[in-house]
C-alpha positions in Angstrom: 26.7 7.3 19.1 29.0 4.4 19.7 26.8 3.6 23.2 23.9 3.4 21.3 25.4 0.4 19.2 27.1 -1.2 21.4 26.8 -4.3 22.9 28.4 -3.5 25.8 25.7 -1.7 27.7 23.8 -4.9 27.9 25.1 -7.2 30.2 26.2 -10.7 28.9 25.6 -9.5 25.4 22.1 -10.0 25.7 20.1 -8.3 23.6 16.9 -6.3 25.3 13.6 -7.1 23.9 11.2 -4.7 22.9 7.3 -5.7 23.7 5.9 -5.6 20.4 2.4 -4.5 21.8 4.3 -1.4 23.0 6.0 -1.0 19.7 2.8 -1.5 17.7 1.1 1.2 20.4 3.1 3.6 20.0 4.2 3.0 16.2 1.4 2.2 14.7 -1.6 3.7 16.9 -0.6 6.8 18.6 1.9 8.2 15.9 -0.6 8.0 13.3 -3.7 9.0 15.7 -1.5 12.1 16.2 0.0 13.6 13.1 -3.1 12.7 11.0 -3.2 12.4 7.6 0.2 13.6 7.2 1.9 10.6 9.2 3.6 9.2 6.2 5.6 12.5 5.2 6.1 13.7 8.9 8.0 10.2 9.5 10.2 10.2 6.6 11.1 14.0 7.5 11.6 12.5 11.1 13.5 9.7 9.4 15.9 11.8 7.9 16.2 13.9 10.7 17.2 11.2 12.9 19.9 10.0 10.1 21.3 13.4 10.6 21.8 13.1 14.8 23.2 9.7 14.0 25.4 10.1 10.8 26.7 6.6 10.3 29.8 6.2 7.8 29.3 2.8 5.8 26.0 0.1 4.8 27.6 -2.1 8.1 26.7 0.6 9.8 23.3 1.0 8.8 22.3 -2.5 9.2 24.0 -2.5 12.9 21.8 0.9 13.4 18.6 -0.9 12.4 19.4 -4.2 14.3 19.5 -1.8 17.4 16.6 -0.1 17.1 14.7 -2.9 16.7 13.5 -2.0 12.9 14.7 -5.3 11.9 17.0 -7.3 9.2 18.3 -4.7 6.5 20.1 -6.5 3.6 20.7 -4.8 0.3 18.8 -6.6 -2.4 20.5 -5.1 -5.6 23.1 -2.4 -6.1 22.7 -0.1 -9.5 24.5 2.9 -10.7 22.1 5.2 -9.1 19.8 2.9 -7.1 20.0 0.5 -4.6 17.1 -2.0 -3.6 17.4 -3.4 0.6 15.2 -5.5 2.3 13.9 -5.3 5.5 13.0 -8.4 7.3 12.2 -9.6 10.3 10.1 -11.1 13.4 8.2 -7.7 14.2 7.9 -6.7 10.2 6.3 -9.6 9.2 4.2 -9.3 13.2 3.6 -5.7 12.1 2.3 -6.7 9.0 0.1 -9.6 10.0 -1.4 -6.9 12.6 -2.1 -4.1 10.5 -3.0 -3.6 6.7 -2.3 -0.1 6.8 1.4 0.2 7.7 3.8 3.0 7.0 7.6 2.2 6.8 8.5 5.7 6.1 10.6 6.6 9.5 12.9 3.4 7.8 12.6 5.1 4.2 13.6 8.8 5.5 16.6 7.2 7.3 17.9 5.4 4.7 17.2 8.5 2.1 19.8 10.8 4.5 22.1 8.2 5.4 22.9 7.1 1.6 22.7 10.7 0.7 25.5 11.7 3.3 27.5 8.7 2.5 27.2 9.5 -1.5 27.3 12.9 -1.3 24.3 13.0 -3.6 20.7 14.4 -3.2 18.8 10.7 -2.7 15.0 9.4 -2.1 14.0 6.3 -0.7 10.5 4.8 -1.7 9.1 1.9 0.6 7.5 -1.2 -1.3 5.2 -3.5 1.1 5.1 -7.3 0.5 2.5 -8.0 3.2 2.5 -11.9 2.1 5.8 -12.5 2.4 6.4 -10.3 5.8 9.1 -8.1 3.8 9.3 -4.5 3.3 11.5 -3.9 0.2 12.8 -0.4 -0.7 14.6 1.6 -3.5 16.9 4.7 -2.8 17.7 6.7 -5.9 20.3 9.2 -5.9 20.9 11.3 -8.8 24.5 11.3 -9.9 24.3 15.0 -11.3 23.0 16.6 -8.3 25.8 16.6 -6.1 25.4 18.0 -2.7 27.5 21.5 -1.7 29.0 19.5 2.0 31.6 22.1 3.3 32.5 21.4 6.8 
């Protein structure tokens, strides 16, 4: 996992740029186009699933993870007892946005969802809230204090 995030693969710690006409492509056309109706579900499932090959241990982490792959700017928002509210900003939300009214963030939501709920230790949802005006995706991950998850390693 550490060569994924780091900088050191990339000579003179330049970052490498993503075309986002490829990312839109294959994102926001061809994902869709192929799991149908079901698109939003399938990603946060795929979301999670990908939380789960790259467990990452604190928020840091998290936002270093989405820097990386290119999902953009996470910040948390506002930190409850059993919710938290991030934000997710950015140069290719806000293109993304412009580009298409019909946008699912749910690959972003199901990773967050399994990442907080490892890190908690508490069964946790993530719901994805669109501000297409501002260029912003905002979302809230609830995690239910009295369902705490049986981890036995």
């Amino acid at each position: 996992m550490s060569e994924l995030l780091s900088s050191e693969n990339h000579p003179d710690n330049q970052e490498p740029s993503t075309s986002l006409f490829g990312y839109e492509l294959i994102r926001d056309v061809l994902l869709p186009e192929l799991l149908g109706k079901d698109a939003p579900e399938i990603l946060y499932w795929a979301g999670k699933r990908l939380a789960r090959k790259f467990p990452l241990g604190t928020m840091e982490e998290i936002k270093h993870f989405f820097l990386n792959a290119e999902w953009g700017h996470l910040n948390i928002k506002e930190e409850k007892r059993s919710e938290m509210v991030l934000e997710l900003t950015g140069e290719i939300i806000s293109a993304r946005l412009k580009n298409n009214s019909n946008l699912s963030f749910q690959l972003e939501a199901g990773f967050l969802a399994q990442q907080l709920e490892s890190q908690k230790k508490l069964a946790a949802e993530t719901f994805e809230h669109p501000t297409k005006r501002s260029g912003k995706i905002q979302f809230t991950v609830k995690w239910d204090k009295s369902d705490i998850l049986n981890v036995s390693k």
